[in-house]
N, C-alpha and C positions, 0 to 999 in steps of 0.2 A: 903489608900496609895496614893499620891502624882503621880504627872505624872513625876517628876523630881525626881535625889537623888542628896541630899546637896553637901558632899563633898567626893570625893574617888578619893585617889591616886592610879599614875601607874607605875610603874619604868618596865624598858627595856627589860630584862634577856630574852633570847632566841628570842630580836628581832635582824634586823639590828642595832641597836643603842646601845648594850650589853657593848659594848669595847667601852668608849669616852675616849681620851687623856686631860690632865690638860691643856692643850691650845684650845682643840677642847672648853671645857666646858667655859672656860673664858670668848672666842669668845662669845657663845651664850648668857653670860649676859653680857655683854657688853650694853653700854648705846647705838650706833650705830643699835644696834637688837631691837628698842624698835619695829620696823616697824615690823620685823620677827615676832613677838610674836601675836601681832593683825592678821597677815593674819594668822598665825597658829591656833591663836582661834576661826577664823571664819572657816579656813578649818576642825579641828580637830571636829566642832557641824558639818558640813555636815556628816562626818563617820559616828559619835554617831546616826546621823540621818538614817543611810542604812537603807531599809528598807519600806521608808514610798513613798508609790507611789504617787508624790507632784513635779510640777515644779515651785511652788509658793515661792518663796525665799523669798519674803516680808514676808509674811503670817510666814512660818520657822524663820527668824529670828525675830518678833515679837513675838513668840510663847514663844521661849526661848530668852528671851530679858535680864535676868538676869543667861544668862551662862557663866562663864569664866574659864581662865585658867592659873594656876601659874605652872612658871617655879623652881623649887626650886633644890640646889645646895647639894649633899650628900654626904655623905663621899663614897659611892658607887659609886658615877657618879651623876644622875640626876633623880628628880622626876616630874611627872606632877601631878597636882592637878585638877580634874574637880568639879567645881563648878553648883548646877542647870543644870545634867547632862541628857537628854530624857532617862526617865526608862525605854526606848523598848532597850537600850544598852547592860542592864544589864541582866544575869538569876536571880531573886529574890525569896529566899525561905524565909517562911511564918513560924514564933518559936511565942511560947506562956510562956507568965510568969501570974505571979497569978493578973496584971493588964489591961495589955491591948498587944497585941498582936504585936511581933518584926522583924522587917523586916531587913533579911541579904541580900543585894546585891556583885554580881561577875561580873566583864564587860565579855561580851563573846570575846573570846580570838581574834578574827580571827581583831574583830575593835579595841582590844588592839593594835594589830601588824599596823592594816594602821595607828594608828595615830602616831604612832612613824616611819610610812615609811614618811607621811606628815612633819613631826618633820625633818627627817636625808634630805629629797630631798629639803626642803628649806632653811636649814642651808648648804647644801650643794651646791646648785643655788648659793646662797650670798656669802660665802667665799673663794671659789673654780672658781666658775663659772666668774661671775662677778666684784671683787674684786679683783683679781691678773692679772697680764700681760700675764699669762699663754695661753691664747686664744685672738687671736683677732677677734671680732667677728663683725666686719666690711667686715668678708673674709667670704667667702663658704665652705673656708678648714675651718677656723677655730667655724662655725656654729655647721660645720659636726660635729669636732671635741669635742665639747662642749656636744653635744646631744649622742656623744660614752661613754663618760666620765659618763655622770650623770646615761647613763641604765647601765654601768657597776657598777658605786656608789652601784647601787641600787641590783646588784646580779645574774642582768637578765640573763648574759651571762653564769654562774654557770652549769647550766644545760642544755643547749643549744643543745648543743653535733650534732644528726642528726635529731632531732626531725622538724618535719612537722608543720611550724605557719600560721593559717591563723587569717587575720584582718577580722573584720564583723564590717560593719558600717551600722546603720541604727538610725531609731526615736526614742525618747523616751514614745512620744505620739501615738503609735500605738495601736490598734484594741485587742480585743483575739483573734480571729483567726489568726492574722498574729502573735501575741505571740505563739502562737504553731508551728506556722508555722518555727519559728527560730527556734525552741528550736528543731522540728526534721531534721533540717538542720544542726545544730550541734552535733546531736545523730550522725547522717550520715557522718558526716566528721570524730569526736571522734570514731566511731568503725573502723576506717582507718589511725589510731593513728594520728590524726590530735591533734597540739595542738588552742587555741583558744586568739587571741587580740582584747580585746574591747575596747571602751570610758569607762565603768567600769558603767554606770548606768542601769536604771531600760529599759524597754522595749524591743530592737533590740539589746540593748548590753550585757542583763541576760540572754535572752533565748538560744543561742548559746551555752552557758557557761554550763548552766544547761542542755540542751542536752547532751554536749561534756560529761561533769562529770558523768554521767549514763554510756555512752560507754567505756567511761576509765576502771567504774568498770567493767562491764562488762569482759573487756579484759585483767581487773586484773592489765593495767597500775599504775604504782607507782608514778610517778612523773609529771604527766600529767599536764598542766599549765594553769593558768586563767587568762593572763598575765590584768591589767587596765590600760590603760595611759588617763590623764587628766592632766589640768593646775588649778593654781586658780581661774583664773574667770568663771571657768564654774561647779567646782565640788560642788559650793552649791544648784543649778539645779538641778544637775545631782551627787548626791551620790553616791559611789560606792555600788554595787548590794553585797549581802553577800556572793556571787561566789569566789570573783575576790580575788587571790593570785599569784603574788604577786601584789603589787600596785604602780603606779611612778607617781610623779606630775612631769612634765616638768615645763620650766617657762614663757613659752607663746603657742599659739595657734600653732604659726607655727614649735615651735621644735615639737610639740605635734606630729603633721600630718609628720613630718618627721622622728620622730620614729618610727610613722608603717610602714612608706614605707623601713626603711632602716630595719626592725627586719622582716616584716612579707614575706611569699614568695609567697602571693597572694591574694587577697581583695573579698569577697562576699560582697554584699550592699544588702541590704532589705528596706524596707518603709521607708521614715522619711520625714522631713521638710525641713526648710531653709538649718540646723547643713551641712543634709546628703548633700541638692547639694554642701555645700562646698566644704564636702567632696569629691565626685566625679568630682570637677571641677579641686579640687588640682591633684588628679593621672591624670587626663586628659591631664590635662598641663603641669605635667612631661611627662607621657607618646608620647605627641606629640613632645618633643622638639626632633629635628634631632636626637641627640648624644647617644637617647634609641629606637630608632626604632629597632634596634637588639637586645634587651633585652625581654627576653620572662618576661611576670608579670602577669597570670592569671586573671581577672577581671572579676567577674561574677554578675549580677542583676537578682535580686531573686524574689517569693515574691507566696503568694497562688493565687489559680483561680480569687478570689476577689478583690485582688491588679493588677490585667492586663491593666484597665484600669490607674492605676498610672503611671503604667514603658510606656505606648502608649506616657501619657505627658511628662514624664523626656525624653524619646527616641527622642521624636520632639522637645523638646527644645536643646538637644544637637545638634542635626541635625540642626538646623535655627540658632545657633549663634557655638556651633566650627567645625561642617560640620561634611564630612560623613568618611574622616578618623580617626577623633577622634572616634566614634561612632563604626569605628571598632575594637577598642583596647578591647571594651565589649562584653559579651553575654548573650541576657536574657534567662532566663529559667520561666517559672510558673509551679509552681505547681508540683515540681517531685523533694524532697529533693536527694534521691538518685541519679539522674542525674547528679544532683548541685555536691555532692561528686566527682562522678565518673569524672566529667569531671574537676573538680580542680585537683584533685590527676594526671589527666593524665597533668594539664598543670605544679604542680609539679616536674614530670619525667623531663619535659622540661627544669625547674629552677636548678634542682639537674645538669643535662648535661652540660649545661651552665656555670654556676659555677665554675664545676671543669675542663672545659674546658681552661677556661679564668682566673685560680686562684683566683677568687673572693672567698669570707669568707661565708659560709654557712651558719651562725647566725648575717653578720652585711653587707647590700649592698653597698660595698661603690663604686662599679664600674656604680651603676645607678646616673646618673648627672639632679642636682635638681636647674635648673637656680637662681639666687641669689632673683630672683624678688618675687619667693615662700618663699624665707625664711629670708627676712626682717622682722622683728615685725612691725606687724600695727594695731595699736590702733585708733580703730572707735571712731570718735567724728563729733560734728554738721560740725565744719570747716574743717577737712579731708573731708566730704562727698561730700561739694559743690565742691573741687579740684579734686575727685575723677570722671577721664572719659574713654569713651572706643571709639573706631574705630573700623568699621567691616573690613578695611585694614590692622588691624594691624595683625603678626603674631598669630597663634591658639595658642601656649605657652604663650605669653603677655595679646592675650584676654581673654583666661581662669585664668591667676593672677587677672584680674580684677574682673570678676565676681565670683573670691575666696573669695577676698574681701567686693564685696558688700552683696553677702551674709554671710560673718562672720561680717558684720556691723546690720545685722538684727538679728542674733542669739545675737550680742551683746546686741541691745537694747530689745528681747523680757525674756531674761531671765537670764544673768549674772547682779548682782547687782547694778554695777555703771551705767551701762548701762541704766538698767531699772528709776534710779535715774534721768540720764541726760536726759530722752526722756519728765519726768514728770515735770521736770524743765524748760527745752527750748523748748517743742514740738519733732514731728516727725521730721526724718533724711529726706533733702532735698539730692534725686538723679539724676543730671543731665546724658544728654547723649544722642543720636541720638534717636528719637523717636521709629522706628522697635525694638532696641534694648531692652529700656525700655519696652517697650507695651509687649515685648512677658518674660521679668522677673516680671511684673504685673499677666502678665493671668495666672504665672504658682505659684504665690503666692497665687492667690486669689483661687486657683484650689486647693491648700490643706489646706488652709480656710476652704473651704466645706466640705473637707473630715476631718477637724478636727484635722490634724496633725501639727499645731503649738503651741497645750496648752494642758497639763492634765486638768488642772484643769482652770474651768473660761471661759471666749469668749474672742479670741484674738482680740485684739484692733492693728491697723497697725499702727507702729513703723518708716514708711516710709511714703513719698510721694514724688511725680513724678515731675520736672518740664521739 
């Protein structure tokens, strides 16, 4: 048997994508879609790929270098066709005839469904989003507005109702111990009907999920949710984990990071890399701007006995470049997932108070204010980098967009595709800047260098250099 299966079609029935209109269908063949069609076949192999603990995207797409995807037109609506499809997609049962033995394959359902959640969020991006007048996305409202639209596209809101979300951000690249370590940090939160939002990959964003969903049963919950949000340029890294229902691509990094803040109603972080400080730098910098200093948002940093000394360096780096206010927006905890629970759930009570206090919307934040500087698209390349600077005088909201930035410029070039293209082509990303500055975003790169957290797979090669 083959590591691939040739050809097998999917069509929609019981997905999002069930009901297309004869205009909806047109659009998508449309000669203007040929773009769609490529980023869909590249997203639609990361799915097929769930599964495979691999941040090697070269490697992945060399592997299956003869996978594709046709879009074909039915009288039903619409078919996909996967060509040279990774048979860990598939359940394959094993029939005998009187010559040689017959192999029946069935895609397993759950990456049936994302890749037609992939299919609807990027035909829906392009002709919704981007294509009509509908939004202006020069504005904050109408950012906001954009990134309401496409999680409601997508169904999120559905079942929302009073249900408890928390976001867990963490590496992909971490440890087994600190893999357990999530996974009972989401047992812990899921037996307290917590529901669960991840990046949607393997590591710090499976374990949660995979706790939660034990505790769910557990307590018999029926609709418990695994929500993933990703973009394209990150989801061929980072596949979503076989957890994760339902699934949303945004269509950059930064709606990405402002769908958690506006869906989730409090953030655990655990171990990770460059990805996590972005992460942590993005709430930071919301969280410091004046206008949410009254907005309660739970923030907790996580992590086993083991990982102490990691959060000692994230906590000193936050401390030496956005100070010791920003630093209080957080709380660590080691090593007491239960704690971790109790003390969200109680900052929770806070979020639920608040809320209905102030009439804010209980499944969409739209009364916490996200300065427009966070949610500009910025696409890391050599000549952004050298224009890209910071000042220790500037406000703690402006220097934290910075250093959102310069670390979603390292995440770009160490593992999203083009990224990795452009570093091999023109070298390492030159980063200018006040030397304190840099020197203490050096020490604290090379610090999980050591510990391993910027690659599964391989030795990281730095994607950076200093001047």
């Amino acid at each position: 048997m083959t590591d691939t299966v040739d050809r097998f079609g999917i069509t929609p029935e019981n997905t999002c994508l069930e009901l297309l209109s004869p205009t909806e269908i047109d659009a998508l063949f449309a000669e203007s879609n040929r773009k769609i069609h490529r980023l869909l076949e590249r997203c639609a192999l990361a799915v097929l790929n769930s599964g495979e603990e691999t941040d090697d995207v070269k490697t992945m797409l060399e592997r299956y270098a003869d996978f594709s995807l046709e879009v074909l037109k039915t009288s039903a609506g619409i078919e996909l066709v996967l060509n040279n499809a990774p048979v860990e997609a598939f359940v394959t049962y094993k029939l005998h005839d009187k010559n040689k033995p017959i192999y029946l394959h069935k895609i397993i359902e759950g990456l049936r469904q994302n890749v037609f959640a992939v299919l609807r969020d990027l035909v829906f991006t392009r002709s919704e989003i981007r294509r009509t007048a509908k939004f202006d996305l020069a504005t904050s409202a109408g950012i906001t507005d954009a990134v309401f639209l496409i999680l409601r596209n997508a169904g999120i809101f559905q079942k929302m109702g009073r249900h408890k979300i928390i976001v867990c951000w963490g590496g992909h690249a971490i440890g087994e111990r600190e893999y357990e370590y999530t996974k009972r940090v989401g047992y812990q939160c899921g037996i307290r009907f917590m529901d669960i939002i991840t990046g949607c990959g393997p590591g710090a964003m499976k374990g949660p999920m995979k706790g939660a969903a034990i505790a769910h049963a557990k307590q018999r919950v029926k609709d418990g949710r695994y929500i993933g949000i990703t973009e394209p340029g990150i989801i061929a890294s980072e596949a979503p984990n076989a957890i994760v229902d339902p699934l949303v691509i945004m269509p950059d990094i930064e709606k990405r990071l402002e769908a958690f803040v506006r869906l989730g109603h409090g953030i655990i972080i655990f171990p990770g890399g460059a990805g996590t400080v972005e992460e942590l730098t993005y709430i930071l910098g919301v969280l410091s701007h004046p206008n949410n200093e009254d907005i309660p948002f739970p923030l907790i940093l996580t992590g086993p006995r083991a990982s102490k000394s990691y959060f000692k360096t994230l906590d000193g780096f936050v401390r030496n470049t956005l100070g010791r206010k920003a630093a209080k927006r957080y709380e660590i905890i080691i090593d007491d997932p239960n704690r971790v629970a109790q003390r969200m759930n109680q900052g929770l009570l806070r979020v639920k108070a608040y809320r209905e206090a102030s009439g804010d919307s209980y499944y969409f934040n739209r009364n916490l204010f996200i300065p427009p500087v966070f949610q500009e698209p910025f696409e890391p390349t050599h000549e952004k980098m050298t224009e890209l600077k910071a000042r220790w005088d500037e406000e703690p909201h402006v220097f934290a967009a910075y250093l959102r930035r310069l670390f979603s410029a390292i995440v770009w070039g160490n593992v999203k595709p083009e990224g990795i293209k452009a570093i091999e082509e023109k070298g390492p990303l030159v980063i200018n800047g006040e030397p304190e500055i840099l020197s203490a975003i050096d020490a604290l790169i090379r610090d999980f260098v050591a510990q391993r957290r910027m690659r599964l797979v391989g030795d990281y090669k730095p994607v950076y250099t200093i001047v």
